[in-house]
C-alpha positions, 0 to 999 in steps of 0.5 A: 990840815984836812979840806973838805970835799966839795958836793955836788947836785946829779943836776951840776954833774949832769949839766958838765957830762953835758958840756962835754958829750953834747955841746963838744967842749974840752974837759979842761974848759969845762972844769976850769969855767966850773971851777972842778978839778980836771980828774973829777970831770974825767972819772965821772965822764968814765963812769957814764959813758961805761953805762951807756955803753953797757945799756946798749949791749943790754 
């Protein structure tokens, strides 16, 4: 039995980084109110704040 992934908008992955970086919410109330997997939210939170921190050493 396969599922399929689930899409999401850049505005939806957005709007959770968001949640998380500017509003101070915990990842786990983030995920849980948007219905995401908790490792979902962690790896893009990972992949954004690497780029910030590389376009600040740039």
């Amino acid at each position: 039995m396969t599922t399929k992934r689930q899409k999401y908008t850049r505005e939806f992955k957005l709007e959770a980084i968001s949640l998380v970086v500017e509003h101070k919410r915990k990842v786990a109330e983030v995920t849980q109110s948007l219905g995401i997997g908790t490792s979902t939210l962690d790896n893009r939170l990972t992949r954004y704040l690497a780029s910030k921190f590389m376009k600040g050493m740039g």
